[in-house]
Structures are given as structure tokens and as C-alpha cells.
KEKE-3310 file (N, C-alpha, C; in steps of 0.2 Angstrom, whole numbers, plus 5000, padded with zeros to 4 digits):
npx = (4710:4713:4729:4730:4731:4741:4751:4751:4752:4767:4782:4793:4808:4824:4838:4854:4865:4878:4880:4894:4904:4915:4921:4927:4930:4932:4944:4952:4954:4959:4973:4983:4983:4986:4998:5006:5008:5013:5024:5029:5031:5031:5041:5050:5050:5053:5064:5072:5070:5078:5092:5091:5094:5107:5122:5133:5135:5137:5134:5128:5120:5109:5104:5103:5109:5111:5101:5103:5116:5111:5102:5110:5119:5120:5118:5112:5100:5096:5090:5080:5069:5075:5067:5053:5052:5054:5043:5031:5025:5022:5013:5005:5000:4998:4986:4976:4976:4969:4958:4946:4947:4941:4931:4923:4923:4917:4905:4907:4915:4918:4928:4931:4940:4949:4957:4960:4967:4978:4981:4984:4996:5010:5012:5014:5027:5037:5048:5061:5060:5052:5063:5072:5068:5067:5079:5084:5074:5075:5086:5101:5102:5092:5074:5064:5073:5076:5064:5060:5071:5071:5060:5063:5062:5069:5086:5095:5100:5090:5091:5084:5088:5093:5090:5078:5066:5067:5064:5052:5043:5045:5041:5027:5023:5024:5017:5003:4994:4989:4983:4974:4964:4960:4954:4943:4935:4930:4923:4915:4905:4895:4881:4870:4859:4859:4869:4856:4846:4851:4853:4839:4835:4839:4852:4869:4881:4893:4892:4886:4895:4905:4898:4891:4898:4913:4913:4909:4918:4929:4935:4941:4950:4956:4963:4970:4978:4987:4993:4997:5008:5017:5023:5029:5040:5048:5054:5067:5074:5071:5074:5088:5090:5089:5085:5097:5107:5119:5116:5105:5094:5094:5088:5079:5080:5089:5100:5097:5103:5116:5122:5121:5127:5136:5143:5145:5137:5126:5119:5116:5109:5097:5091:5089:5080:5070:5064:5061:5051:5042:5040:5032:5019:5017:5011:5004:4992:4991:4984:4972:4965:4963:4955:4943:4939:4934:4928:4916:4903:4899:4895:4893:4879:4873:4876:4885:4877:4865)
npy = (4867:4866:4864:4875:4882:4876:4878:4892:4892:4889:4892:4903:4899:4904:4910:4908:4914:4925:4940:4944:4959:4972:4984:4995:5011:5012:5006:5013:5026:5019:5017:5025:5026:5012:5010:5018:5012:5001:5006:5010:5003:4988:4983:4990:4982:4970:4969:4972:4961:4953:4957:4953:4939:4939:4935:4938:4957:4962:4949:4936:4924:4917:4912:4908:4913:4926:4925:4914:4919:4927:4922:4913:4920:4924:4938:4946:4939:4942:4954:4952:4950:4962:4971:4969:4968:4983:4988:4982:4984:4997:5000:4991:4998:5012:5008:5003:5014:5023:5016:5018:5032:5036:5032:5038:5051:5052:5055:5070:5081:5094:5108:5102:5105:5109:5099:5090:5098:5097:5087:5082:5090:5084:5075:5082:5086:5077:5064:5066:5079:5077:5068:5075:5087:5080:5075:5089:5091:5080:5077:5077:5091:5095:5100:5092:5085:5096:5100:5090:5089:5102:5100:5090:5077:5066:5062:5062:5067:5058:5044:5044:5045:5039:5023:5011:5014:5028:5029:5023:5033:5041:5034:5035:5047:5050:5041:5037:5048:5046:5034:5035:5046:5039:5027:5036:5039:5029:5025:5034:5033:5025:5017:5024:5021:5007:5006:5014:5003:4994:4997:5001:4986:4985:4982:4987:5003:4998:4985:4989:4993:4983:4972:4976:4988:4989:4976:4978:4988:4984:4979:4993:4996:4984:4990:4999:4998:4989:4997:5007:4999:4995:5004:5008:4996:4998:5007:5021:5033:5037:5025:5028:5041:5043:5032:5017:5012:5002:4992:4989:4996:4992:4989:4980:4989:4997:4989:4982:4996:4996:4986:4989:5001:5004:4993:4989:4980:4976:4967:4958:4967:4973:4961:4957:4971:4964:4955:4961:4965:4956:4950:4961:4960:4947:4948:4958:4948:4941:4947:4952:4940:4936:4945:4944:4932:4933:4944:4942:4943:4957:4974:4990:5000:5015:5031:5043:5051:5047)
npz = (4843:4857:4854:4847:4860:4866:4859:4862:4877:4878:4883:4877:4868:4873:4869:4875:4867:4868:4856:4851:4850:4844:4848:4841:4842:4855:4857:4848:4854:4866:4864:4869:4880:4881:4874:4881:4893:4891:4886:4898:4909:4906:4895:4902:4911:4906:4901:4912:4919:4908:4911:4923:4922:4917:4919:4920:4914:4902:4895:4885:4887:4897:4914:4929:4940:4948:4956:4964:4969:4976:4988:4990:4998:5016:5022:5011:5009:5022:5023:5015:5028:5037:5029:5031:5042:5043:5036:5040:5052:5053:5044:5047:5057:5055:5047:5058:5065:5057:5053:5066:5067:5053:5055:5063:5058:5046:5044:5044:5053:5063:5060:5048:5035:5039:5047:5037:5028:5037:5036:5024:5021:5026:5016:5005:5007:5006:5005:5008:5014:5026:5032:5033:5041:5053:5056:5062:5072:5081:5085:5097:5102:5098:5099:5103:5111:5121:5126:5133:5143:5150:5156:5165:5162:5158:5160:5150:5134:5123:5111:5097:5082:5068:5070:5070:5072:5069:5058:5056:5061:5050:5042:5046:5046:5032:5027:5034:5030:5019:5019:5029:5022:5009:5019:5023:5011:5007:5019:5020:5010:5010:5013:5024:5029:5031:5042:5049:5049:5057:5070:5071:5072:5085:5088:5094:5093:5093:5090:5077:5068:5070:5065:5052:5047:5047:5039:5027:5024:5022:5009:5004:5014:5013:5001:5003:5015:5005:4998:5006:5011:5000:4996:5008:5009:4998:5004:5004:5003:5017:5028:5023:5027:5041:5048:5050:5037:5036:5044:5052:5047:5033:5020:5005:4994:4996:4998:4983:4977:4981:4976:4964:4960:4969:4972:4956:4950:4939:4936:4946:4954:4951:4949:4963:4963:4958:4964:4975:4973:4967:4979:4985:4977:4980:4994:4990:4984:4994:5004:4997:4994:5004:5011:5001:5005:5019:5016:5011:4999:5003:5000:4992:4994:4988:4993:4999:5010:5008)
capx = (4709:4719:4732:4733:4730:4748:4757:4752:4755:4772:4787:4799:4818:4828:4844:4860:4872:4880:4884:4902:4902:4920:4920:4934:4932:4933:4948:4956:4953:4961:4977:4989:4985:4990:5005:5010:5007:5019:5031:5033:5030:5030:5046:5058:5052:5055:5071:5075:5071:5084:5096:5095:5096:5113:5128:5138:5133:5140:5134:5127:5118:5105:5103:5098:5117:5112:5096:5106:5120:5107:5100:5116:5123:5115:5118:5108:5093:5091:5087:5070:5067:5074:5060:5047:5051:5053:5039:5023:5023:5021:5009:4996:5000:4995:4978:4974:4973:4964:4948:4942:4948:4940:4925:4921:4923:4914:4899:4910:4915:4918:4936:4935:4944:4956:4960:4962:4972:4984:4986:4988:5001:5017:5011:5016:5033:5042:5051:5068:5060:5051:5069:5079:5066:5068:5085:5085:5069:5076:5097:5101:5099:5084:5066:5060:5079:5076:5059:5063:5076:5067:5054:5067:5058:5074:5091:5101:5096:5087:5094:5079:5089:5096:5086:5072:5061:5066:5063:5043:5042:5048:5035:5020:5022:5022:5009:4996:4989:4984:4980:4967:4961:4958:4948:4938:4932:4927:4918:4908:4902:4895:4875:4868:4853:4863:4867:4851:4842:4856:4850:4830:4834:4842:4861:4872:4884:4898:4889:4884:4902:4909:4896:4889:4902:4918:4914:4908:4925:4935:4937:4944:4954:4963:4967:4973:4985:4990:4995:5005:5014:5021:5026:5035:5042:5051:5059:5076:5078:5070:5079:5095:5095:5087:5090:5106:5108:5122:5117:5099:5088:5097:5083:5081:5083:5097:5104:5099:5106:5122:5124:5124:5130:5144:5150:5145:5135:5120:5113:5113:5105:5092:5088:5085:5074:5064:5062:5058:5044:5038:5037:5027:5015:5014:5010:4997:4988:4989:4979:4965:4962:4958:4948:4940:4935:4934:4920:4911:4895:4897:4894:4891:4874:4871:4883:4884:4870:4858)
capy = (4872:4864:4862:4880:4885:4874:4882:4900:4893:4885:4898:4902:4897:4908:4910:4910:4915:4935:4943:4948:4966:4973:4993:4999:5019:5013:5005:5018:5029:5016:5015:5029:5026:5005:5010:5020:5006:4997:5008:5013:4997:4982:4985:4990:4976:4965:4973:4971:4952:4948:4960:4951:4933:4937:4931:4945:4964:4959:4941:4933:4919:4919:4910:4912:4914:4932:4924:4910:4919:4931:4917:4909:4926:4925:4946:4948:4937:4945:4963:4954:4952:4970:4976:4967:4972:4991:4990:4980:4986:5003:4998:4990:5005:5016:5005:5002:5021:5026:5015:5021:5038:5038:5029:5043:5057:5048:5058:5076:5084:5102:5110:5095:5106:5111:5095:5087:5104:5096:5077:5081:5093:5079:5073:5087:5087:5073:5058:5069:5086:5074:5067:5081:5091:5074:5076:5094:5090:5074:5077:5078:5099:5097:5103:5087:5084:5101:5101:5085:5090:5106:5098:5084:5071:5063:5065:5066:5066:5052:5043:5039:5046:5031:5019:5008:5021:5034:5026:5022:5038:5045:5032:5034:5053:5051:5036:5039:5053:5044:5028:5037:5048:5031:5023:5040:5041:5022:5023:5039:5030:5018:5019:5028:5017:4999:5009:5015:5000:4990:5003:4999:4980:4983:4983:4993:5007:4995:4980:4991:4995:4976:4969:4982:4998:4984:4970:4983:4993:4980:4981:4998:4995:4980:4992:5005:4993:4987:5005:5010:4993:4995:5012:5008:4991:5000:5015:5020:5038:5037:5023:5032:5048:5045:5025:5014:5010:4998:4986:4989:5000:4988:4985:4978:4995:4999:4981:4985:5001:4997:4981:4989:5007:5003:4986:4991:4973:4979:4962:4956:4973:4971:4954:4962:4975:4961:4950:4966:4968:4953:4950:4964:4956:4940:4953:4960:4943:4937:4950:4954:4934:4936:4949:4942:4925:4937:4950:4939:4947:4962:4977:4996:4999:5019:5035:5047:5055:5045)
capz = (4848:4863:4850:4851:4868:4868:4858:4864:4883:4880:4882:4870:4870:4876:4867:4878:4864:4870:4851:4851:4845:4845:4849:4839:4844:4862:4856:4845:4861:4874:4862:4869:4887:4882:4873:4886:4901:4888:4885:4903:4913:4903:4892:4910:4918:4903:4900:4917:4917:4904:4913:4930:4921:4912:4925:4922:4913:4893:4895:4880:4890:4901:4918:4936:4944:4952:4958:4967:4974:4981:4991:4995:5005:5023:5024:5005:5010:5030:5021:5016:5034:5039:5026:5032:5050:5045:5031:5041:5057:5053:5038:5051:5065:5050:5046:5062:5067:5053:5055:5071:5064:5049:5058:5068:5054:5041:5043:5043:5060:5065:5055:5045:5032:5043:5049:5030:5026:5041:5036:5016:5024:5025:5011:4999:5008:5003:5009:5010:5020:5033:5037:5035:5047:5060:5058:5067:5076:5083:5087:5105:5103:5094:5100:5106:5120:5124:5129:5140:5148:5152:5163:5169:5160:5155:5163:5146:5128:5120:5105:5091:5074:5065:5071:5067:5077:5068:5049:5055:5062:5047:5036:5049:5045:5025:5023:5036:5028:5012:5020:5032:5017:5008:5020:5025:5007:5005:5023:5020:5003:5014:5012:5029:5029:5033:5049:5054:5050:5059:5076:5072:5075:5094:5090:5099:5090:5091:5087:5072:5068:5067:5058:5046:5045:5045:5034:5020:5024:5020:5003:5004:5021:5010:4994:5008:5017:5000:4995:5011:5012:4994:4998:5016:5008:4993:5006:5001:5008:5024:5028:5021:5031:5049:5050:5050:5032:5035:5046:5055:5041:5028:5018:4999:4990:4999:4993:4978:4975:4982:4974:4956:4959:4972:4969:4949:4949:4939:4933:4954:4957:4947:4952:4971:4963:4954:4969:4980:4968:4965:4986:4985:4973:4985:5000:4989:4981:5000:5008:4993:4995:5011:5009:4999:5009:5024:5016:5003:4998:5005:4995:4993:4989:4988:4991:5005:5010:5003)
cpx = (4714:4726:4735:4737:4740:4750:4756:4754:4763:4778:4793:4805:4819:4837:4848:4866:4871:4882:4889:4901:4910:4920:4926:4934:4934:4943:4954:4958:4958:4969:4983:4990:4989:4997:5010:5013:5012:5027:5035:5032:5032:5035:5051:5055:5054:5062:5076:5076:5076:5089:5098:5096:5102:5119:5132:5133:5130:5138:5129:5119:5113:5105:5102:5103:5115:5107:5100:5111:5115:5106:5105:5119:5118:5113:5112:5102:5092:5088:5081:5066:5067:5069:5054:5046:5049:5044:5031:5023:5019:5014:5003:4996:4994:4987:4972:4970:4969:4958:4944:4942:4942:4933:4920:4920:4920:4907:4900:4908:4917:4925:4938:4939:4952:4960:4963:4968:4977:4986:4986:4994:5009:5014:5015:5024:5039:5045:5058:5066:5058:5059:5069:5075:5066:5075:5087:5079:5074:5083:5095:5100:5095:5078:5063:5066:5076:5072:5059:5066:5074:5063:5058:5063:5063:5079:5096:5095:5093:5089:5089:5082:5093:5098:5082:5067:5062:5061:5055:5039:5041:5040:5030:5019:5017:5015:5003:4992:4984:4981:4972:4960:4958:4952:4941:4933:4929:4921:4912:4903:4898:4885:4871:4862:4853:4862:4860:4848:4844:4852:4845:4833:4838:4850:4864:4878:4891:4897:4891:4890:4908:4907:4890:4895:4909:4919:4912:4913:4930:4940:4943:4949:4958:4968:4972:4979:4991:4996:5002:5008:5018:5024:5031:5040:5047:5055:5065:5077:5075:5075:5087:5097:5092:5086:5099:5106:5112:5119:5107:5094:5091:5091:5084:5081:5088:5103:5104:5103:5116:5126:5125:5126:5135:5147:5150:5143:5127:5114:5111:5107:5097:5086:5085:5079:5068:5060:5060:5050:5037:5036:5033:5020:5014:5009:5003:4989:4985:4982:4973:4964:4959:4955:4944:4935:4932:4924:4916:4906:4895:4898:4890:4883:4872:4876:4882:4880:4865:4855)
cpy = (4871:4863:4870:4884:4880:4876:4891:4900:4892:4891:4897:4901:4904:4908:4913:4914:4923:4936:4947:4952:4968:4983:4996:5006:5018:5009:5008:5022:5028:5015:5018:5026:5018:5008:5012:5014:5003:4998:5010:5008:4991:4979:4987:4984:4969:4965:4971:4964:4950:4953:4954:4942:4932:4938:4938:4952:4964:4953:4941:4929:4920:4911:4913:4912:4920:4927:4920:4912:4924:4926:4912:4913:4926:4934:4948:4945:4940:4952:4958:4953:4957:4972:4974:4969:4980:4992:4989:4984:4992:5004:4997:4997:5009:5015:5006:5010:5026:5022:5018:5029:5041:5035:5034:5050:5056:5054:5068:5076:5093:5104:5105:5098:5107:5105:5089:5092:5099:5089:5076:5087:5089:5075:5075:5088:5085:5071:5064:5074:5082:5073:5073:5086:5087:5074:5083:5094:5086:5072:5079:5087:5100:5099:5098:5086:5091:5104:5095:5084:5096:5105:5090:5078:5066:5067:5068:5066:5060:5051:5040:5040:5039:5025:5017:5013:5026:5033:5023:5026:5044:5042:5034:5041:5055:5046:5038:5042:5050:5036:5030:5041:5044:5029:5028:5039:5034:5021:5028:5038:5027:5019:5020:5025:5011:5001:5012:5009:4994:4992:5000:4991:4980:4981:4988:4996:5003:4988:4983:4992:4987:4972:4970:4984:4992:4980:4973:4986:4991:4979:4987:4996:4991:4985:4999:5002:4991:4994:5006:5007:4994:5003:5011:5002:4993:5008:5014:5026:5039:5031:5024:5037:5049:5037:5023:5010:5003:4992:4986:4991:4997:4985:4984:4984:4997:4994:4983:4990:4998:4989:4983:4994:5010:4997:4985:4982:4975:4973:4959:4961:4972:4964:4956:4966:4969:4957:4954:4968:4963:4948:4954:4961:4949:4942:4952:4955:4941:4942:4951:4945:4933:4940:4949:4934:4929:4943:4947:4942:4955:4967:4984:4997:5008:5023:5038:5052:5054:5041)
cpz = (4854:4859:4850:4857:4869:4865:4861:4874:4883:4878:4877:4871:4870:4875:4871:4876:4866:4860:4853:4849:4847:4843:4846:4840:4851:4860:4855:4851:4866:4871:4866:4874:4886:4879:4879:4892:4897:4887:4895:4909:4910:4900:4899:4913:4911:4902:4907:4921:4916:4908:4920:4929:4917:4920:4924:4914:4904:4890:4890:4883:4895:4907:4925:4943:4949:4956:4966:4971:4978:4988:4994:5001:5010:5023:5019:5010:5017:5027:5021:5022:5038:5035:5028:5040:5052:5040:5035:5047:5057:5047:5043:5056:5060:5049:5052:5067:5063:5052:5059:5067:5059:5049:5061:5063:5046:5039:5043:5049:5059:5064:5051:5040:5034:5044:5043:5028:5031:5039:5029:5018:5022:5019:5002:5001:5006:5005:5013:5016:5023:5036:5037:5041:5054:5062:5065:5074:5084:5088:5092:5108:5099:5099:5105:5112:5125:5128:5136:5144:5151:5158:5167:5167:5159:5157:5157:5141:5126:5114:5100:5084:5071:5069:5069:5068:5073:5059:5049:5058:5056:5040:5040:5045:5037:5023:5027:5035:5024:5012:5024:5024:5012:5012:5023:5020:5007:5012:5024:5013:5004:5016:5021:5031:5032:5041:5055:5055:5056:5068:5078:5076:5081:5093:5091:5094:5086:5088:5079:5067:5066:5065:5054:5043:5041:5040:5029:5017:5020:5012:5001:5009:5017:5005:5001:5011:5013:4997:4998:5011:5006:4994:5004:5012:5003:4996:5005:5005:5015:5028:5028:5026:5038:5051:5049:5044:5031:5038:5049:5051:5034:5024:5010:4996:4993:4996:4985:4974:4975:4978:4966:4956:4964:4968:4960:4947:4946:4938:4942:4955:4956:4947:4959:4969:4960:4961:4975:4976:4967:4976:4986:4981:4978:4991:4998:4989:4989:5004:5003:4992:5001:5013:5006:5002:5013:5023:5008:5003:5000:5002:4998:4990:4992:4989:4998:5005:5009:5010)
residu = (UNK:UNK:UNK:UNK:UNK:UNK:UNK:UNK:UNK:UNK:UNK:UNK:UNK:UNK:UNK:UNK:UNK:UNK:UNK:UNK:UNK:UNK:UNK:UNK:UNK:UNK:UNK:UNK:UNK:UNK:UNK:UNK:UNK:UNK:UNK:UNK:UNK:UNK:UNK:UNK:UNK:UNK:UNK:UNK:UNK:UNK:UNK:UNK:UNK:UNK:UNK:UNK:UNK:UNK:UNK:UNK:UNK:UNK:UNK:UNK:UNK:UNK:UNK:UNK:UNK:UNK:UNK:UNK:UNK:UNK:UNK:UNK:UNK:UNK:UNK:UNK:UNK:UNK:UNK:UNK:UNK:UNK:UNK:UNK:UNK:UNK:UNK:UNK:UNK:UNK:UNK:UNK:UNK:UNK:UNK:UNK:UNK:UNK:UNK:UNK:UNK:UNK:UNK:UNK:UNK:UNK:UNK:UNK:UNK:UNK:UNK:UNK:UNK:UNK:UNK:UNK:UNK:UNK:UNK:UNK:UNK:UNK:UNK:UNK:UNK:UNK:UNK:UNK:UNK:UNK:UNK:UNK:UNK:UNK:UNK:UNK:UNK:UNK:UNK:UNK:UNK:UNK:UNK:UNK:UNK:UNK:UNK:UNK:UNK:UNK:UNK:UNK:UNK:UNK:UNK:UNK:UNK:UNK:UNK:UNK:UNK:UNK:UNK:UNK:UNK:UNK:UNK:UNK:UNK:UNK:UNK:UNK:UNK:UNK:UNK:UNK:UNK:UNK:UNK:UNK:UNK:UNK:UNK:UNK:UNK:UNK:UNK:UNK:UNK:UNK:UNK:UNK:UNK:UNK:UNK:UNK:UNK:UNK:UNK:UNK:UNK:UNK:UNK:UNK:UNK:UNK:UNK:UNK:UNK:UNK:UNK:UNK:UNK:UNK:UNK:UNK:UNK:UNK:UNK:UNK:UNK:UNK:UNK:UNK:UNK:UNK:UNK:UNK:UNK:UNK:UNK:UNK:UNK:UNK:UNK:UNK:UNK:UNK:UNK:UNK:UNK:UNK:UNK:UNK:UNK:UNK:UNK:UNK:UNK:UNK:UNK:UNK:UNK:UNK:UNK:UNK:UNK:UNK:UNK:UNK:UNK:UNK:UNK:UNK:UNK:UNK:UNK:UNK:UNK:UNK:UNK:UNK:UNK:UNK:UNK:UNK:UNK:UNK:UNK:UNK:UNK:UNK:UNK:UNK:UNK:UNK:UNK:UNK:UNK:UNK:UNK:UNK:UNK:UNK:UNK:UNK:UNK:UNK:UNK:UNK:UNK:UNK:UNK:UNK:UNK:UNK)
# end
């Protein structure tokens, strides 16, 4: 009897093993979109690989000659400084204005259609209309001198077009939309209960704000940063047509361009576009690592409204 009573107390193993099952319909399904991601990513950047490791265009050989004379020209390697100077600033300005923003409108405000209709607005424009409207906005008989010299705010015209100023004026326009739009949607997701219960226990709105609303945001905020910076970091016509291409708004697309479709050096070019690419890629790793140390555990738990 106790001989029993122990085998019906004593628990039963518990097999670890997972059975592999392999979903071949989900597979069959997933093939267009992988070929595609191969045919149209995977294949130009392989391609583009062996292009920027052959020394010259027709070259047989492969080696890391472009790679080297890059790094050996002082004027090539400052562009990735010039980008970094036109690309971040403007990338945190962007972020930084869209938390409180999107903090505050989280819960829906009064014309919030309206006010979406106006900052998906420059969005559907296009890098080239933004300039080309800064261009006539901007010139010393444009709208903005005209207005300042009206009220004697300024004794002559003011010089902002092909400038730095004008080439983050030009990105804050295009990117800000869809970075605030970004973190609106991630912080209205954001379960409505965290904050009240945050309230019950005697913290104050902004307390509530930097250690609830914030560290839950973060996730979202990183991939929105990450978005706009690879967007401002990779500008070519804004830079082109309301900066100073040659010397001040010289940034690695520019280099690139002009390195394989004036000086007709396609395998250096190439090299540029990979090393502008694969910075971006470092950029990216570097912030969602610290995002990750930064808001560990922290998690969405419910939708909005709930």
C-alpha cells in the first residue's frame, strides 16, 4: 500500500524535448516575399560588394584599394563628419520635440484631425518641393526678408539658403512628421492603467512621465530616431539644392555621387555608398543596445483605451 501511495505521489518526468514541426504552407506562402527581399536587396548589395573591392571598373581582381584611398584623402573622409553634423543634430531636435508633443496628445486633443492632416502635409511633398519652396520662401525677396524688413526687425536681408541652417530646416520639415507620428502611436498604446495607478500611489504627473510614460516609450523613441537618422544621414537633394554641396553640405552621398558619375570612378563610389551604409548600421546597433540596457523589462501590457 505505501508502495503505492508512492508511486501515485511522485511526479512525473517532464520531457524538455520541443518536436520540430516544419510548416511548409507557411513557407510556400513566405517564398515571394524572400525572393523578393533577395532579389532586391541582398543581390545589389552583394553586387555592389565585389564592385567597390575591384581597383578599377574592368578589374579581374579584387582588393580593398578604393577602401584605402578613401581613408587616405583627408577631404573624402571629413564628409563623414559633415554628415554627422547635418544628420544628428536635426535627428535629436526632431525626437526631442516629438515626446512632450506626442506626450501630451496621447490621449486625443481637440482638431486632432486637423492637426495630423497638417504634419502628414510635408510628408507627401517631397524632399525636392520642400526645397524648392525654401528656395523662394527663403531668397532675400522672399516672404520671410520681406516680412522683416517690414517691421524693421532686421536692417538688410538675412542669408539662411545654402547653409547648414537651411539643409535642417529642410530635414526637420520632412522628418518630423513621421518621427512624432511614430512615437504618438507607440505612446497612445501605452496601457492607461500604468498611469493612473502610478497617480493612486502619490506621484506627481511628471514623476509619472519619467518613470512610467518614458521608460515604456523608449522602445518606440529608439526605432523613431533610428528611422529619421537613416533618412537625414543618407540626404542627397536637400543638401544639393538649399545647402553648399561643395564644401559645407558635403556630405557622403554627395561624395558618392560625384565620385562615380563625375570623376566616372564607380568602383570608389560604391565603396562610399557601402561605408555610408554600413555607419548607418553602427549608428543603429549602437542606440537599440542602449535601449536595451536602458529600458530592460519594460513592456507594453494593454492598447489604448483599455
Amino acid at each position: 500500500m505505501a508502495e503505492i501511495t508512492h508511486l501515485a505521489t511522485e511526479p512525473k518526468a517532464v520531457s524538455n524535448k520541443v518536436a520540430f514541426r516544419v510548416d511548409y504552407a507557411s513557407i510556400l506562402l513566405s517564398l515571394p516575399a524572400i525572393l523578393l527581399v533577395l532579389g532586391l536587396f541582398f543581390y545589389p548589395l552583394l553586387s555592389g560588394l565585389a564592385t567597390s573591392l575591384r581597383p578599377t571598373e574592368n578589374a579581374t581582381t579584387f582588393s580593398l584599394t578604393n577602401y584605402i584611398q578613401f581613408f587616405s584623402t583627408p577631404d573624402q573622409v571629413n564628409t563623414i563628419w559633415t554628415t554627422f553634423q547635418v544628420a544628428l543634430p536635426v535627428t535629436l531636435f526632431s525626437v526631442l520635440v516629438s515626446v512632450p508633443l506626442a506626450y501630451y496628445m496621447r490621449r486625443g486633443v481637440k482638431f486632432e484631425r486637423i492637426l495630423t492632416i497638417i504634419l502628414i502635409l510635408p510628408i507627401t511633398l517631397g524632399n525636392v518641393m520642400v526645397a524648392q519652396s525654401m528656395l523662394d520662401y527663403f531668397s532675400p525677396t522672399g516672404w520671410f526678408n520681406r516680412v522683416l524688413l517690414l517691421f524693421h526687425i532686421i536692417p538688410q536681408p538675412v542669408t539662411i539658403l545654402h547653409h547648414w541652417l537651411a539643409v535642417e530646416i529642410a530635414l526637420f520639415i520632412q522628418g518630423f512628421p513621421f518621427t512624432f507620428l511614430l512615437i504618438l502611436g507607440y505612446m497612445s498604446a501605452i496601457n492607461p492603467d500604468l498611469e493612473r495607478a502610478s497617480r493612486m500611489l502619490g506621484a506627481k504627473a511628471s514623476q509619472t512621465f519619467w518613470r512610467v510614460v518614458l521608460p515604456i516609450s523608449l522602445p518606440g523613441i529608439a526605432v523613431a530616431f533610428c528611422l529619421n537618422f537613416v533618412a537625414n544621414f543618407s540626404v542627397f537633394p536637400s543638401a544639393n539644392l538649399v545647402g553648399e554641396p561643395s564644401h559645407e553640405t558635403r556630405v557622403l552621398a554627395i561624395a558618392a555621387y560625384e565620385t562615380a558619375f563625375t570623376s566616372y570612378n564607380i568602383p570608389l563610389g560604391t565603396a562610399i555608398a557601402l561605408l555610408m551604409g554600413l555607419i548607418e548600421l553602427v549608428v543603429i546597433g549602437v542606440v537599440l543596445w542602449l535601449q536595451s540596457k536602458s529600458a530592460r523589462g519594460a513592456t507594453i501590457s494593454g492598447g489604448k483605451g483599455v
